[in-house]
TORKOL-4160 file (C-alpha; in steps of 0.2 Angstrom, whole numbers, padded with zeros to 4 digits, m for minus):
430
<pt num="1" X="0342" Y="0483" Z="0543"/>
<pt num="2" X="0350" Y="0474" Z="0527"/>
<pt num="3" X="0369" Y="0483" Z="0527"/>
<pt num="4" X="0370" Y="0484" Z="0509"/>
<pt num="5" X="0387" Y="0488" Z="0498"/>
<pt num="6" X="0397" Y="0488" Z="0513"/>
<pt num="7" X="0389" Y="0502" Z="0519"/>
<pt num="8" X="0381" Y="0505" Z="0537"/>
<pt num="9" X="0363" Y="0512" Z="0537"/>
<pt num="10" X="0350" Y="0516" Z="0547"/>
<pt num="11" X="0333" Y="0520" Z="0550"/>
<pt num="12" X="0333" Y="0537" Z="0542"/>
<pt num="13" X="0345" Y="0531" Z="0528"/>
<pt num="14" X="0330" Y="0521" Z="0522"/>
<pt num="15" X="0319" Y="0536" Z="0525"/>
<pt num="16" X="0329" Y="0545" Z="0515"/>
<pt num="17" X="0330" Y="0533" Z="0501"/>
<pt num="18" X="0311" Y="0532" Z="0502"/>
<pt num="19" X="0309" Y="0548" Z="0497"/>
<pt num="20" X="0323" Y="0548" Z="0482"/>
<pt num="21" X="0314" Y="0534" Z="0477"/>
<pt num="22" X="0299" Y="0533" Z="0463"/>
<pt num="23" X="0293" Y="0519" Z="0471"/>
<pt num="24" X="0279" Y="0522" Z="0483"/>
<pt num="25" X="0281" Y="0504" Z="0491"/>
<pt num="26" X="0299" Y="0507" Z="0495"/>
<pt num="27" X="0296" Y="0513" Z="0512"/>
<pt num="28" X="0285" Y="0498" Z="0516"/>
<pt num="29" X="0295" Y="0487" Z="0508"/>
<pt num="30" X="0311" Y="0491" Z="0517"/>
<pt num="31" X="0302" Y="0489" Z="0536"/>
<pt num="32" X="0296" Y="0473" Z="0530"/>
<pt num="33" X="0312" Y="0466" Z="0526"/>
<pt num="34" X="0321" Y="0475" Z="0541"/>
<pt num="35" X="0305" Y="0466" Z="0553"/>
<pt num="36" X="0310" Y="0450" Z="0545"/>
<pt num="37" X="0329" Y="0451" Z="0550"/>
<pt num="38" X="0323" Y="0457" Z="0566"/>
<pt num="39" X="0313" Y="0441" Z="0568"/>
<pt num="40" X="0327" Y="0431" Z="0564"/>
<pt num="41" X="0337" Y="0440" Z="0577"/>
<pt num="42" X="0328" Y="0438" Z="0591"/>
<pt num="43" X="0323" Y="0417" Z="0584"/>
<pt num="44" X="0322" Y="0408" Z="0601"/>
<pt num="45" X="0328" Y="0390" Z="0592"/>
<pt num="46" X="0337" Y="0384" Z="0575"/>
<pt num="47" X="0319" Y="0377" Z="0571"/>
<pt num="48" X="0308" Y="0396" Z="0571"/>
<pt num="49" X="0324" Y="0404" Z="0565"/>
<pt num="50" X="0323" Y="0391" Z="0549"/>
<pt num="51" X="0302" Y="0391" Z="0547"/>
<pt num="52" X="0304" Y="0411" Z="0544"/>
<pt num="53" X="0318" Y="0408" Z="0532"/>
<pt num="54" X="0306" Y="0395" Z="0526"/>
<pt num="55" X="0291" Y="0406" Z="0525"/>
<pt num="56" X="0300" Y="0420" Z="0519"/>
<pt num="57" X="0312" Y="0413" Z="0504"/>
<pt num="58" X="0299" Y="0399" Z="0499"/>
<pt num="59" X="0314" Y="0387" Z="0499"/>
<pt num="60" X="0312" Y="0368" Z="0505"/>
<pt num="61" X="0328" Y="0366" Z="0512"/>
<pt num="62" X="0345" Y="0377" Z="0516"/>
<pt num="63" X="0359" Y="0380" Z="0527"/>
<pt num="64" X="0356" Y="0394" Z="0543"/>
<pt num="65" X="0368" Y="0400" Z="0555"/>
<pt num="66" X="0358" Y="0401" Z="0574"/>
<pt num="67" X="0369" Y="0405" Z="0588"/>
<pt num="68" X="0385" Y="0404" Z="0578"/>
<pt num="69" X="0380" Y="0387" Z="0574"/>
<pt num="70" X="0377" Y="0378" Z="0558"/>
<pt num="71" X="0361" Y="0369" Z="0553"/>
<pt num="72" X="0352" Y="0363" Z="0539"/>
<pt num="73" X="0334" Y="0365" Z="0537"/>
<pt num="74" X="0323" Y="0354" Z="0528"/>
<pt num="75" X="0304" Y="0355" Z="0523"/>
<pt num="76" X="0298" Y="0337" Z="0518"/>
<pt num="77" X="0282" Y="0343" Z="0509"/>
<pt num="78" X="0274" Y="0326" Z="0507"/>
<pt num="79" X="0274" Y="0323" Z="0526"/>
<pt num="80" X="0268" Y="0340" Z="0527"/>
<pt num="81" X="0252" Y="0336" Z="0516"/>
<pt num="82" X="0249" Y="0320" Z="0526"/>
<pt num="83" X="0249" Y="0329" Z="0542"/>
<pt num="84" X="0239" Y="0341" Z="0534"/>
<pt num="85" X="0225" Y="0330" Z="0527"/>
<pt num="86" X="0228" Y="0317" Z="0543"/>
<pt num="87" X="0221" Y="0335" Z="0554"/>
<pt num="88" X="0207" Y="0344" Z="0541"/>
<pt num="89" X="0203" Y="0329" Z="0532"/>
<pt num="90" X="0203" Y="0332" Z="0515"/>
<pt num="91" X="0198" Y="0349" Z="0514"/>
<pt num="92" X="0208" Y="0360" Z="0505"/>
<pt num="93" X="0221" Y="0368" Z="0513"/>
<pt num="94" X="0223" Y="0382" Z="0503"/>
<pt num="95" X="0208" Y="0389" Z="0508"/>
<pt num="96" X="0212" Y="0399" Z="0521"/>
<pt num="97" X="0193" Y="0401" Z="0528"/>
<pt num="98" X="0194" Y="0384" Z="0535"/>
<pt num="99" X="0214" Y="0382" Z="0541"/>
<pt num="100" X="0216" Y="0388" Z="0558"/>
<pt num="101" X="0233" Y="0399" Z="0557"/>
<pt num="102" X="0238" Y="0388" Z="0576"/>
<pt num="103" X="0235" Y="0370" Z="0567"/>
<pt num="104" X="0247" Y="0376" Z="0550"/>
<pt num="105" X="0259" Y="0383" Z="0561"/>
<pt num="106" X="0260" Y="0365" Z="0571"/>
<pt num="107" X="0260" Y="0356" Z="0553"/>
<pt num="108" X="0275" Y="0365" Z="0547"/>
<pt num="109" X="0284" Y="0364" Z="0564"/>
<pt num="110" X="0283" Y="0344" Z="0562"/>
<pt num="111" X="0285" Y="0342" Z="0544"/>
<pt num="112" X="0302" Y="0352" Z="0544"/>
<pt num="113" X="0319" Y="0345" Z="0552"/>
<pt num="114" X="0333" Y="0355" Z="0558"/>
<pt num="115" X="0351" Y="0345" Z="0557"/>
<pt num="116" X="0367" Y="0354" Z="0567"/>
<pt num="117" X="0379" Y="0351" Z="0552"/>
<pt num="118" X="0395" Y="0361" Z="0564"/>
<pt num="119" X="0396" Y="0365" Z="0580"/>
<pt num="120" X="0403" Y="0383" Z="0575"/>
<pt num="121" X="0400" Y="0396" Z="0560"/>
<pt num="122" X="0413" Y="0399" Z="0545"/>
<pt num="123" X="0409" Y="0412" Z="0534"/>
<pt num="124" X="0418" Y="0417" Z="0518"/>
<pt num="125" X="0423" Y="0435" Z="0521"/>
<pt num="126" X="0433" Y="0436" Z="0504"/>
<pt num="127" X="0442" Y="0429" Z="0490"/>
<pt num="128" X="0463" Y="0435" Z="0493"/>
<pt num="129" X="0471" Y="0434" Z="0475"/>
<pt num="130" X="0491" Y="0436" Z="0475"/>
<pt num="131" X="0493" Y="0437" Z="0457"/>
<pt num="132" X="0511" Y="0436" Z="0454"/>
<pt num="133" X="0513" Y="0420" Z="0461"/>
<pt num="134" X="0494" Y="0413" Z="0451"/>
<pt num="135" X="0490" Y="0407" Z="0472"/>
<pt num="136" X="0475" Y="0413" Z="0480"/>
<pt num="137" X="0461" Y="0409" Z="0495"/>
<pt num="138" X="0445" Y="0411" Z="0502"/>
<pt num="139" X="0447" Y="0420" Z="0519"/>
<pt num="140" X="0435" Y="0413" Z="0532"/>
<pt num="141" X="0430" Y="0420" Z="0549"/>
<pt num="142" X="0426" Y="0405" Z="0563"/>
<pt num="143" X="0415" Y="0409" Z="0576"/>
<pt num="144" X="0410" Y="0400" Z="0591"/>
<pt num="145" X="0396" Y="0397" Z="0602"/>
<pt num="146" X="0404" Y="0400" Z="0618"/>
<pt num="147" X="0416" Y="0413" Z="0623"/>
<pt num="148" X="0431" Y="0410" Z="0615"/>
<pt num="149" X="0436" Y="0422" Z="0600"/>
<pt num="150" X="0433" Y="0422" Z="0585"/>
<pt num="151" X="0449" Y="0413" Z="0571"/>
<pt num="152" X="0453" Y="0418" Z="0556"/>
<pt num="153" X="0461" Y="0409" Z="0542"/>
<pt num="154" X="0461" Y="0403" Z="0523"/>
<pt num="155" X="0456" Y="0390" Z="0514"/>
<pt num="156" X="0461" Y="0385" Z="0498"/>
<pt num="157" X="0451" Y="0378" Z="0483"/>
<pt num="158" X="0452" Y="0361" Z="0487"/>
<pt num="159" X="0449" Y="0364" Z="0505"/>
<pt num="160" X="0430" Y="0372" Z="0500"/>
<pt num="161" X="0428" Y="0358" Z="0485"/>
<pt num="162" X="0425" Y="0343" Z="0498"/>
<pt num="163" X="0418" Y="0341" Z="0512"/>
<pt num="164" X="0431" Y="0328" Z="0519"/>
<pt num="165" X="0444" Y="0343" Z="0516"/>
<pt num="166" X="0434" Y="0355" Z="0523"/>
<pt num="167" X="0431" Y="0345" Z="0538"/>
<pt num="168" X="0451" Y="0342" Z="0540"/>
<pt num="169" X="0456" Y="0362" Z="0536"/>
<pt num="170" X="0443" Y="0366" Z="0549"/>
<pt num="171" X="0449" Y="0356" Z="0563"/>
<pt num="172" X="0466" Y="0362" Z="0560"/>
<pt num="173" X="0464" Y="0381" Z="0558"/>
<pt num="174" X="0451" Y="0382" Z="0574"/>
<pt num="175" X="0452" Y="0371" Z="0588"/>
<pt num="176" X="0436" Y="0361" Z="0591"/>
<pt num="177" X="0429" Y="0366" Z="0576"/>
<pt num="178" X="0419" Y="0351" Z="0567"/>
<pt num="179" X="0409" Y="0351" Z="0553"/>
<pt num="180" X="0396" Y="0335" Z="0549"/>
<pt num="181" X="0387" Y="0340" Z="0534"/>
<pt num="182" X="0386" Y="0332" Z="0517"/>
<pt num="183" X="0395" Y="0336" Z="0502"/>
<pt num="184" X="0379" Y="0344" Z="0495"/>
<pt num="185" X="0377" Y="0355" Z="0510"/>
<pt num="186" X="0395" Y="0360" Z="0508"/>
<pt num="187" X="0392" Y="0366" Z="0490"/>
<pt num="188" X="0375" Y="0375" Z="0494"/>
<pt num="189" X="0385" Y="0384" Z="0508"/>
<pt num="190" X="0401" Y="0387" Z="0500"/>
<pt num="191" X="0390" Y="0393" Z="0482"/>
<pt num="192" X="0378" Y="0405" Z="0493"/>
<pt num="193" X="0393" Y="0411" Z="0503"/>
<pt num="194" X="0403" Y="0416" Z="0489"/>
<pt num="195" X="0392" Y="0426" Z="0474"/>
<pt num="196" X="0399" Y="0441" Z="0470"/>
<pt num="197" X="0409" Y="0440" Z="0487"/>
<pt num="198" X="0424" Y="0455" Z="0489"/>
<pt num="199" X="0442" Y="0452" Z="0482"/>
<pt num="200" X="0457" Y="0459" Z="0490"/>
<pt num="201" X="0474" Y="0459" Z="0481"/>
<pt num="202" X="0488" Y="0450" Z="0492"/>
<pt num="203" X="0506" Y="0454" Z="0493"/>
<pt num="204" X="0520" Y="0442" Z="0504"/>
<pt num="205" X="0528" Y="0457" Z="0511"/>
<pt num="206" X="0527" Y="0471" Z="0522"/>
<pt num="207" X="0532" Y="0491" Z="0516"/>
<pt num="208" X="0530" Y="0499" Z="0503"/>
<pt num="209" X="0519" Y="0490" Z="0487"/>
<pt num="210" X="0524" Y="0498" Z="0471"/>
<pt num="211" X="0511" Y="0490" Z="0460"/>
<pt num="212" X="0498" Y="0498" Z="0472"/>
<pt num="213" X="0509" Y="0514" Z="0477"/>
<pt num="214" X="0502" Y="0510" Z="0496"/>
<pt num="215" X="0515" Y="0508" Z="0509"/>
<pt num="216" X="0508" Y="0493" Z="0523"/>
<pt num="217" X="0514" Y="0495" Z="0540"/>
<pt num="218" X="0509" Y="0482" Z="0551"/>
<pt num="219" X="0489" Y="0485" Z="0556"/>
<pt num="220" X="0490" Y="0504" Z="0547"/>
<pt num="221" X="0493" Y="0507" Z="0526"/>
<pt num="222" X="0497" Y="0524" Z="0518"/>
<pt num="223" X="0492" Y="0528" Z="0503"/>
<pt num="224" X="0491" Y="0545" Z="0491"/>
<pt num="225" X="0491" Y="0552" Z="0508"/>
<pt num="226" X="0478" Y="0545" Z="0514"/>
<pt num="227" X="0481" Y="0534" Z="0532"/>
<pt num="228" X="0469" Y="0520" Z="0535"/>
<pt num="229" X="0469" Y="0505" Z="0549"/>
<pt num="230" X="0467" Y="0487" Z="0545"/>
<pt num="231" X="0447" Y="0483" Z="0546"/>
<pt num="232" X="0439" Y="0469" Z="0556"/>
<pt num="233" X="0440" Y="0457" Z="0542"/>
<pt num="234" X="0461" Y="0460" Z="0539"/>
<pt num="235" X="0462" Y="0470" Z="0528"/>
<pt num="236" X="0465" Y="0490" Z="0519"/>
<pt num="237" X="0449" Y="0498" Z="0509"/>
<pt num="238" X="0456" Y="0513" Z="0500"/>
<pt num="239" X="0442" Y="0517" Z="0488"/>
<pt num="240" X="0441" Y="0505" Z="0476"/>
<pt num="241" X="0455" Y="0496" Z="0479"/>
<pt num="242" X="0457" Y="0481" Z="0493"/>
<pt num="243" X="0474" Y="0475" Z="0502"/>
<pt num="244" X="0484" Y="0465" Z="0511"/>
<pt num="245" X="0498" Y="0457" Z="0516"/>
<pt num="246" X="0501" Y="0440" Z="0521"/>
<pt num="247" X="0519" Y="0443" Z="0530"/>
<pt num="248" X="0515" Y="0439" Z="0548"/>
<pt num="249" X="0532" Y="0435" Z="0554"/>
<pt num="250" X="0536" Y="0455" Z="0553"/>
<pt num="251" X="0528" Y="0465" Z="0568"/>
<pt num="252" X="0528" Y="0484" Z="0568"/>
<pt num="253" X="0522" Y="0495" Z="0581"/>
<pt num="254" X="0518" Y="0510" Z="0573"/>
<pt num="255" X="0514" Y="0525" Z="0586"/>
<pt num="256" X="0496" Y="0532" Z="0582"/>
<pt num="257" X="0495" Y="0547" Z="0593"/>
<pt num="258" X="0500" Y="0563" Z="0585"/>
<pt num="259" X="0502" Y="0572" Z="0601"/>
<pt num="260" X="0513" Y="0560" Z="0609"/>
<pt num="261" X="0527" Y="0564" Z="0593"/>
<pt num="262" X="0545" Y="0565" Z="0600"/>
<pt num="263" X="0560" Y="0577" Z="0591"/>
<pt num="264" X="0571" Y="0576" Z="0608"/>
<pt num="265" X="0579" Y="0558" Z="0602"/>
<pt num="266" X="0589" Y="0569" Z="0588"/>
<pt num="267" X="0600" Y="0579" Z="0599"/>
<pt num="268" X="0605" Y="0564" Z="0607"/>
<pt num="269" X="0608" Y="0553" Z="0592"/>
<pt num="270" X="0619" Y="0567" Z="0587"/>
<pt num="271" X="0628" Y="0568" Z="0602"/>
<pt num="272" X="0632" Y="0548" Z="0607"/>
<pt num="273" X="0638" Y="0543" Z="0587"/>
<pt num="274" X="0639" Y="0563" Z="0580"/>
<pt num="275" X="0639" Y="0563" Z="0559"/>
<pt num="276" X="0639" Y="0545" Z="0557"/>
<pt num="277" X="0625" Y="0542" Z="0566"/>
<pt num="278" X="0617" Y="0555" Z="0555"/>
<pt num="279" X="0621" Y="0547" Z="0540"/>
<pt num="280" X="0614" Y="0530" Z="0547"/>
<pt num="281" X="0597" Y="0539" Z="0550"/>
<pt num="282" X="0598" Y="0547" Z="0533"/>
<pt num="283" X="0600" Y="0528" Z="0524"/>
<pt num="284" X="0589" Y="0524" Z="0536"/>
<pt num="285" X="0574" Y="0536" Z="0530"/>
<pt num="286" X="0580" Y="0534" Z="0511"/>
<pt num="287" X="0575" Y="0515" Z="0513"/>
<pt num="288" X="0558" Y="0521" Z="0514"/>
<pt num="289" X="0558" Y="0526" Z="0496"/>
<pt num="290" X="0570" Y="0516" Z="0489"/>
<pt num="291" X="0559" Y="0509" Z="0475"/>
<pt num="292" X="0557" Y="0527" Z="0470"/>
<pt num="293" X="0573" Y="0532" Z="0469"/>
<pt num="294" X="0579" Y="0515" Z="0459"/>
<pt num="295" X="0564" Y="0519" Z="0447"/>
<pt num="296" X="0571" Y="0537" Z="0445"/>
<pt num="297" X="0590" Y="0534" Z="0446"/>
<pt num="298" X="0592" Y="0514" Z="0444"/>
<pt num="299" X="0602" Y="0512" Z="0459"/>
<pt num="300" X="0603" Y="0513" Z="0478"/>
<pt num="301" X="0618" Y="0510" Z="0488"/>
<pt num="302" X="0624" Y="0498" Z="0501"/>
<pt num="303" X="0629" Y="0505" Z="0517"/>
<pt num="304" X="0644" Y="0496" Z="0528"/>
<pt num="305" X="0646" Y="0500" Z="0547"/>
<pt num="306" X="0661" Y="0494" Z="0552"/>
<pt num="307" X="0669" Y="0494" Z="0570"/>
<pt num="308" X="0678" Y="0486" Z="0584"/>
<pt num="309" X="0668" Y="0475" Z="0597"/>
<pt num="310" X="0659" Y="0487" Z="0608"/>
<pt num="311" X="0658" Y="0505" Z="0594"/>
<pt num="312" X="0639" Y="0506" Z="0594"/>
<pt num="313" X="0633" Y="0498" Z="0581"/>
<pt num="314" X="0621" Y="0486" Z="0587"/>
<pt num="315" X="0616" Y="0500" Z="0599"/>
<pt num="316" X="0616" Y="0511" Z="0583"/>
<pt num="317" X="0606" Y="0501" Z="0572"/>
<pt num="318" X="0592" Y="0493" Z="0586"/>
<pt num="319" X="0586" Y="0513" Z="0589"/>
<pt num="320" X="0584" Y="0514" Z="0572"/>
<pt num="321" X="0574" Y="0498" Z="0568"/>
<pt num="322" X="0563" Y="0506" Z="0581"/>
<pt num="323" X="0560" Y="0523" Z="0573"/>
<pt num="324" X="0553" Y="0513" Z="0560"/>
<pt num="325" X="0542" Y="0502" Z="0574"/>
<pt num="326" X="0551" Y="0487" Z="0574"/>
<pt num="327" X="0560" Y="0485" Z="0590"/>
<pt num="328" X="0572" Y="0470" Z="0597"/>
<pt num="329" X="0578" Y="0468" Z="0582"/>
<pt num="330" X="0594" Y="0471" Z="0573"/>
<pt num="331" X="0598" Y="0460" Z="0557"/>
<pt num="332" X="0604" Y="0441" Z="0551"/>
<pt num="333" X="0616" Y="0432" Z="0549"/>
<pt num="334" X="0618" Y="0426" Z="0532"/>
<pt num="335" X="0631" Y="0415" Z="0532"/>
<pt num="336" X="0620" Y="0403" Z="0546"/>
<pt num="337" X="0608" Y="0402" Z="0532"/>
<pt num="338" X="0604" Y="0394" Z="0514"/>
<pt num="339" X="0603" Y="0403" Z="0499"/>
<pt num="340" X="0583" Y="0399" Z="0498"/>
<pt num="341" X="0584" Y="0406" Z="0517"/>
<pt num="342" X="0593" Y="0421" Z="0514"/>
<pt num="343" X="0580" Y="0426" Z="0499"/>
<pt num="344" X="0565" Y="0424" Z="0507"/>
<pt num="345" X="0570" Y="0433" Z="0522"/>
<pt num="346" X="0578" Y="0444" Z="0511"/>
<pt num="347" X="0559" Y="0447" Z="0502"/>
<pt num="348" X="0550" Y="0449" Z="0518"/>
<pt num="349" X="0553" Y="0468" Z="0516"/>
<pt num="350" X="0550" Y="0482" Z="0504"/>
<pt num="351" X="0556" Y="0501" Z="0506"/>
<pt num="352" X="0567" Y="0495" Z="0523"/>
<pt num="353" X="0584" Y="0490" Z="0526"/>
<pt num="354" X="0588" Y="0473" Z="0526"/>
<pt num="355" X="0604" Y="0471" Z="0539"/>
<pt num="356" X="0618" Y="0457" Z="0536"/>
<pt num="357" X="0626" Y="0454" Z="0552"/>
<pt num="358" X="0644" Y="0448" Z="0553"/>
<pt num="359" X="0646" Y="0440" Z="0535"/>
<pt num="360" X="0662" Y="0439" Z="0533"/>
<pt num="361" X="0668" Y="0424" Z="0542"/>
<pt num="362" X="0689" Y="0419" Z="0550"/>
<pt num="363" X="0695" Y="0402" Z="0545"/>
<pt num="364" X="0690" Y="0393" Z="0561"/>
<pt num="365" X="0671" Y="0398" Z="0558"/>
<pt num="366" X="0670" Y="0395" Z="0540"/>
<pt num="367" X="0669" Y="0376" Z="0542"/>
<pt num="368" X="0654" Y="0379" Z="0551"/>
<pt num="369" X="0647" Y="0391" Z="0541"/>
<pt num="370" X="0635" Y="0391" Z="0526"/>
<pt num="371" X="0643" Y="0395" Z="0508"/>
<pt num="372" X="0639" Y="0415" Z="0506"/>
<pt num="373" X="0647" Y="0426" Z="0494"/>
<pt num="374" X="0646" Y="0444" Z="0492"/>
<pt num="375" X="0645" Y="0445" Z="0473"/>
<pt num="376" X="0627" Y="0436" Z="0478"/>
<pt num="377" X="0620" Y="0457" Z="0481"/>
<pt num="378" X="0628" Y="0463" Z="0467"/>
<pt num="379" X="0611" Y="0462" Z="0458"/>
<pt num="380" X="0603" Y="0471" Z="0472"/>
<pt num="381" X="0611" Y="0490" Z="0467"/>
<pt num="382" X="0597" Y="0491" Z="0456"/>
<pt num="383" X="0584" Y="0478" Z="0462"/>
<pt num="384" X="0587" Y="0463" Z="0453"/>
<pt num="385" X="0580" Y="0447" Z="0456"/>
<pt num="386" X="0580" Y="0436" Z="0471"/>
<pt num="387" X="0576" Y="0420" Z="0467"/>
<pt num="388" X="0569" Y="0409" Z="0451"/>
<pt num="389" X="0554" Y="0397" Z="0456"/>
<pt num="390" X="0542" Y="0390" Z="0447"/>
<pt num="391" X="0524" Y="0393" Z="0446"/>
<pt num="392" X="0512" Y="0379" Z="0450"/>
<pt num="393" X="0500" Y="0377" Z="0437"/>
<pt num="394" X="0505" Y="0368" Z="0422"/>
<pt num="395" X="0513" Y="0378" Z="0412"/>
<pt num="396" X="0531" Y="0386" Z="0410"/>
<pt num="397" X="0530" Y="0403" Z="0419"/>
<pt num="398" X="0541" Y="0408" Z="0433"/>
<pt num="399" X="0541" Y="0418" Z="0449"/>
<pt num="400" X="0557" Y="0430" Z="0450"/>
<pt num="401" X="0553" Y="0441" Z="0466"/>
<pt num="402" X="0563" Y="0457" Z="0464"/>
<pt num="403" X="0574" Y="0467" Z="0478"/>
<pt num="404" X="0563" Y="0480" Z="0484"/>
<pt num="405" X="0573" Y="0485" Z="0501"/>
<pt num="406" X="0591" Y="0491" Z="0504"/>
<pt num="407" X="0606" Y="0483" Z="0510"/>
<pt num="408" X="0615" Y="0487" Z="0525"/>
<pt num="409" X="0634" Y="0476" Z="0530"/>
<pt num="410" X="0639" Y="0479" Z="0548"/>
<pt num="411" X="0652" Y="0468" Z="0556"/>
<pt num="412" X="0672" Y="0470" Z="0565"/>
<pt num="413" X="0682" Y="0470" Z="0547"/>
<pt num="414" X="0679" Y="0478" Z="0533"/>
<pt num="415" X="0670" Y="0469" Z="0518"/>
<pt num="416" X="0684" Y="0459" Z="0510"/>
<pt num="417" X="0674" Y="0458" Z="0491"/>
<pt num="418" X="0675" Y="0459" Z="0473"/>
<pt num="419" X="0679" Y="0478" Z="0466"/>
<pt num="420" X="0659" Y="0478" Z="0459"/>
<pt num="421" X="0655" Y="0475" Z="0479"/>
<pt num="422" X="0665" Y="0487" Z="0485"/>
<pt num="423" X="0663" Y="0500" Z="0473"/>
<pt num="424" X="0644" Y="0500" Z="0477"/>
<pt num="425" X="0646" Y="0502" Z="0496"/>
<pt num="426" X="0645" Y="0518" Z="0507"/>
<pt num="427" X="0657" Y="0516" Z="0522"/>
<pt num="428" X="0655" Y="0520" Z="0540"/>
<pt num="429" X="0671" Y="0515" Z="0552"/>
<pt num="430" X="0666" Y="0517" Z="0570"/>
């Protein structure tokens, strides 16, 4: 049955349709058309698969996937005439009175070729757009003949424009993966593959998205309420609108199981690191909507947990990175990093904390330390930008990736900054 709009249907879907429909052949012509994919289905080589194609669409050649293989089909009609004429002589073969059904069939089978052009399938699943930055791609799925899994990955433009980058992208993205065919066979396949194929919006970060007020966690996305999981093809249907995120480098384990919900961690949070702790948590769960709160307020603070050697604080701060799903995980270093560095890692995140460990550097290990200087998150109190690149495509626009976490200083000392640093910091001494 054809799957149409996205949409799964069955046999009694078409009934049902049928009936709504003023059509009276609508019934017929939807068994007819569901018989045809079944005989393509249950094809038993590349060559019947392609002569129902054939027969079907009227077509004299095309691309067609058997087996998760690619093939190219090709009816030469002039060898079919002469086969034709060679076997009925020259009676007319339109006359179906004096053409045996066997004899055509046999004509047809040996006046058509079938080319492997891959030894694999890719199919264009959709068009990814990530309209700030003017970059986009076509997402393919690569499946295989044998049992290895399926790969996913993107092409650009230029890799679908030719067939020698085509060729090179495919053998990089999935291993063993060869494509053979032709420019001209790249351009029927990438042209049929891509009308009026889906698009999904694309954002490089995980969290909350204001622009589409959907939060993206990992392999689940929130929005209005609404709790959807990411679909086969990688990404978030919420109505009308299609997301994702390209940030892999960012792994949340989100717990899915209502029932299995734990309140028990509080009283003990309470009990090893008392108010402090409480504030931490409370920063913590104000990171979540700290895009809102900017928006309302224009600001959101920075928080500083300061300590001796051995406090808590990395014990502190690891639980909660793992009430929010991300585990093993405590902060960076920014002062082992460039300034590029610290702003992409910095941009990776959207509604969380982003954690500066040990900034703040002695004499010995500032020689072997990166240039960092606090006045660099003064922007940061109320978003401010991260960076100024350029966009690639001709002209003279910019990309300027705002702030869209919250930061969080923990180290031994203090913060030693300017008054417009410290006067934006809440303190926690441990």
């Amino acid at each position: 049955i054809v799957q149409r709009d996205g949409k799964k249907a069955d046999w009694n879907d078409l009934h049902l349709r049928a009936i709504a429909s003023d059509d009276p052949k609508q019934w017929d012509t939807d068994v007819k058309e569901s018989r045809y994919q079944g005989d393509l289905l249950v094809a038993r080589s590349a060559v019947d698969k392609g002569l129902l194609m054939f027969e079907h669409d009227g077509r004299n050649d095309f691309w067609l996937e058997y087996r998760s293989r690619l093939y190219w089909f090709d009816f030469d009609t002039q060898r079919f005439d002469k086969l034709r004429k060679e076997k009925l002589g020259d009676i007319d073969a339109d006359d179906g009175d004096e053409v045996a059904a066997g004899d055509l069939s046999k004509i047809k089978r040996a006046a058509c070729s079938v080319q492997k052009i891959a030894n694999c399938y890719p199919e264009a699943l959709y068009f990814q757009r990530q309209e700030v930055t003017d970059e986009s791609w076509y997402y393919f799925r690569v499946d295989f003949p044998h049992d290895g899994p399926s790969v996913k990955g993107t092409f650009t433009g230029g890799h679908v424009a030719s067939a020698s980058e085509f060729k090179k992208r495919l053998i990089s993205l999935a291993a063993g993966a060869m494509f053979t065919g032709t420019g001209h066979q790249l351009d029927r396949l990438i042209e049929e593959q891509t009308e009026a194929i889906k698009t999904v919006d694309a954002i490089d970060f995980v969290g909350y998205s204001k622009e589409h007020r959907a939060y993206l966690l990992g392999d689940m996305a929130v929005r209005d309420g609404e709790l959807v999981t990411a679909n086969e093809e990688d990404y978030f249907e919420f109505d009308k609108l299609r997301l994702k995120t390209t940030q892999k480098s960012i792994r949340l384990e989100i717990q899915r199981d209502a029932d299995a919900f734990r309140v028990d961690w509080l009283p003990w949070l309470w009990q090893c690191f008392g108010t402090h702790g409480m504030v931490a948590m409370t920063f913590w769960f104000g990171s979540l909507f700290a895009e809102q709160i900017r928006a309302g307020h224009k600001s959101f603070p920075f928080l500083e947990a300061t300590g001796e050697a051995g406090a808590g604080k990395t014990t502190l701060l690891t639980f909660l990175w793992k009430l929010l799903g991300r585990s093993d995980y405590e902060g960076f270093d920014p002062a082992k990093s460039s300034k590029a560095g610290r702003a992409r890692a910095m941009g990776q995140v959207s509604g969380m904390p982003v954690v500066l460990l040990e900034a703040d550097r002695s004499e010995p290990d500032k020689a072997h330390s990166k240039t960092f200087e606090w006045d660099e998150l003064k922007d940061f109190f109320g978003g401010g930008t991260l960076a100024t690149r350029g966009v690639r495509n001709g002209g003279n626009e910019t990309y300027e990736p705002p702030f869209r976490g919250t930061i969080v200083i923990t180290q031994n000392a203090a913060v030693d900054a300017s008054e417009a640093i410290l006067t934006r910091i809440v303190k926690l001494h441990f």
